[in-house]
C-alpha positions as CSV (number, residue, x, y, z in Angstrom):
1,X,8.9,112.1,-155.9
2,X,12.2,112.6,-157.8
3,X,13.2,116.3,-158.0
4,X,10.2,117.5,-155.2
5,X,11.5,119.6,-152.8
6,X,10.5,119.0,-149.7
7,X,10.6,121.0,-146.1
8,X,11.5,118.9,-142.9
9,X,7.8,119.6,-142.1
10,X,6.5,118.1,-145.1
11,X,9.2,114.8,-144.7
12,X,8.0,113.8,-141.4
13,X,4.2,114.4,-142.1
14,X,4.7,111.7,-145.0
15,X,6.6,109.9,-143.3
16,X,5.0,109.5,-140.0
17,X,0.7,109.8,-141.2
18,X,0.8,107.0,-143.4
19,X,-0.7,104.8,-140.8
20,X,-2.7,105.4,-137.8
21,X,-3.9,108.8,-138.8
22,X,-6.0,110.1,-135.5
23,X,-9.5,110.1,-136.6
24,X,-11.4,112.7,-134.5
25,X,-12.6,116.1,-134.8
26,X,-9.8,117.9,-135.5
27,X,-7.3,115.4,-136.7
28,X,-5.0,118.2,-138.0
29,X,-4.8,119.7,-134.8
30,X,-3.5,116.3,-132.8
31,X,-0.5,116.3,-136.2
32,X,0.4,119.9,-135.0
33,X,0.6,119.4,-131.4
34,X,3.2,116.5,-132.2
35,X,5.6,118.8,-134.1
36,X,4.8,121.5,-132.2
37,X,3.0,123.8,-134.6
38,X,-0.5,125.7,-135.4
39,X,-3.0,123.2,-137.1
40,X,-3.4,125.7,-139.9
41,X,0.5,124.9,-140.6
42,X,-0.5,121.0,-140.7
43,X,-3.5,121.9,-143.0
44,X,-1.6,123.8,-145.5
45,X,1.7,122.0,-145.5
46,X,-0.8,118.8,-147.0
47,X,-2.6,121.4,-148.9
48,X,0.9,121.7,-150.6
49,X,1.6,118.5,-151.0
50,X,-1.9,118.1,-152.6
51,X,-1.5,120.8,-155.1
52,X,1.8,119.5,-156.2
53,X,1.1,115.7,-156.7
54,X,2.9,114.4,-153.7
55,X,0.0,113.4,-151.9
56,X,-2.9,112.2,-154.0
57,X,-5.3,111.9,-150.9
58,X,-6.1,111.9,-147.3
59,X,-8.5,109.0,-146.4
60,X,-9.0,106.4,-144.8
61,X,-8.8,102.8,-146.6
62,X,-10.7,100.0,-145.0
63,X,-11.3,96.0,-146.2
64,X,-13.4,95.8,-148.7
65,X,-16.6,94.4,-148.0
66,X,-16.8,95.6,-144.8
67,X,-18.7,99.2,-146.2
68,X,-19.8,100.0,-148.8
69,X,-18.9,98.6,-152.3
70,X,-15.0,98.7,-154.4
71,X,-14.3,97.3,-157.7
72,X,-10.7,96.6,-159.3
73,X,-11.2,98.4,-163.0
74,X,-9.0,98.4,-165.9
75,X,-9.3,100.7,-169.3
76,X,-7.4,99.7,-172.6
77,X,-6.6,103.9,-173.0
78,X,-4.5,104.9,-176.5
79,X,-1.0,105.5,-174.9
80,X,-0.9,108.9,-176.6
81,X,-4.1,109.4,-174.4
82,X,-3.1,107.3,-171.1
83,X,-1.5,110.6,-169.0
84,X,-5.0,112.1,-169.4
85,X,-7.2,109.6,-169.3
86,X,-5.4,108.9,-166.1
87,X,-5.8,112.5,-164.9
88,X,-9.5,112.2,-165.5
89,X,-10.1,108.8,-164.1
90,X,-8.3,110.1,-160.9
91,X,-9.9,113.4,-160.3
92,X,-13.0,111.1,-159.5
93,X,-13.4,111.1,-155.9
94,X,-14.3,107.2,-155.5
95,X,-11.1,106.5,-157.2
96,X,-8.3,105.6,-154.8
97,X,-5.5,105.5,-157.2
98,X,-4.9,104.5,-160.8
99,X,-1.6,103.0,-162.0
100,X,-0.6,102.2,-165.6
101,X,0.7,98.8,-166.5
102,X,2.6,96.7,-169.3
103,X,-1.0,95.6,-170.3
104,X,-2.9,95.9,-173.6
105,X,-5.4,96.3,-170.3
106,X,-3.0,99.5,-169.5
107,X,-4.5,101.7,-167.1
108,X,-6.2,100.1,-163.8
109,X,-7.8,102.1,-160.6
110,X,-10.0,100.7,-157.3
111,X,-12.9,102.7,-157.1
112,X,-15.0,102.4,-154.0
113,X,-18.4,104.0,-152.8
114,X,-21.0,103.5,-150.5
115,X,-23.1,101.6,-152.4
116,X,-23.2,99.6,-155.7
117,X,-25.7,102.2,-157.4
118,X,-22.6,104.8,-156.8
119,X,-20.2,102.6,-157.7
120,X,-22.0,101.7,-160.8
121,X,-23.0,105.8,-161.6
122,X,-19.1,106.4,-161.0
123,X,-18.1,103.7,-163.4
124,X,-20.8,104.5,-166.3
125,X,-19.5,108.4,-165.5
126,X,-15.6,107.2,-166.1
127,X,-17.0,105.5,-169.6
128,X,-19.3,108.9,-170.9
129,X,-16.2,111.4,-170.1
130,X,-13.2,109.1,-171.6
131,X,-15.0,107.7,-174.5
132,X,-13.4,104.4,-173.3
133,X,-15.1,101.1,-172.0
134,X,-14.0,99.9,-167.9
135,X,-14.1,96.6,-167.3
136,X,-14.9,95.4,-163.5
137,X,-13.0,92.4,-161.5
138,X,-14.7,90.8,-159.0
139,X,-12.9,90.1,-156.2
140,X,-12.1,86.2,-155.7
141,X,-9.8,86.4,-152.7
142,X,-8.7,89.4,-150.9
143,X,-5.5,90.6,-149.7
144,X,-4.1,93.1,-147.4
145,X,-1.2,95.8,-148.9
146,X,0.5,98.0,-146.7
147,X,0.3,101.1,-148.3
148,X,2.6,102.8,-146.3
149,X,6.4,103.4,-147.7
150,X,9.5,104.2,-145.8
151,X,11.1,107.5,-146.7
152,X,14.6,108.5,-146.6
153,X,15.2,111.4,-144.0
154,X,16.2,114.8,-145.6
């Protein structure tokens, strides 16, 4: 987030949604009332944040196992190619995030989806569009990461 502007809006939405976001209805609406502002306010001001890379999703993350089906993947990607190969890998919906690493394995992502057909389609999908091959980890033990960080005020 080096160099992103942000508004004191924008601060406190990332820093106080990252957990326990209110799931209901109109989950914007609940934000709004605690910063006293519309819920169209809310709504854009994460629309924002979307659009310029700051936020990468709003959803919720649950154990795996427990719905649905997830994989850990990882893609040996050309590093001339990685920064779009990423970009396509991550504009999949089932993908929660992808990460490069100091791999010859270089690029990994968790894809999830609510059933192993999908996760399979979104897999073979990833494969067709990059021209590249995704190799799937079971999982053998599972672990819990707080996925929330703490952000300086501004």
């Amino acid at each position: 987030m080096t160099g992103t502007h942000l508004s004191p809006l924008e601060n406190r939405l990332l820093a106080d949604w990252q957990h326990d976001f209110p799931l209901e209805a109109r989950p914007f609406a609940r934000v709004a009332e605690q910063y006293g502002v519309s819920e169209e306010t809310v709504m854009a001001a994460f629309e924002g944040l979307q659009q310029r890379g700051v936020v990468g999703r709003i959803g919720a993350v649950y154990r795996t196992g427990t719905a649905g089906a997830s994989t850990l993947a990882a893609m040996q990607v050309p590093r001339e190619h990685l920064d779009a190969v990423a970009a396509r890998v991550g504009a999949f919906d089932e993908v929660n995030h992808n990460y490069e690493r100091a791999h010859p394995m270089n690029l990994w992502f968790v894809v999830t989806a609510p059933d192993t057909e999908r996760l399979d389609a979104v897999v073979e999908a990833i494969e067709a569009e990059t021209g590249l091959s995704v190799l799937c980890f079971p999982m053998e033990e599972a672990y819990h990461l707080d996925l929330g960080f703490a952000l300086p005020e501004r």
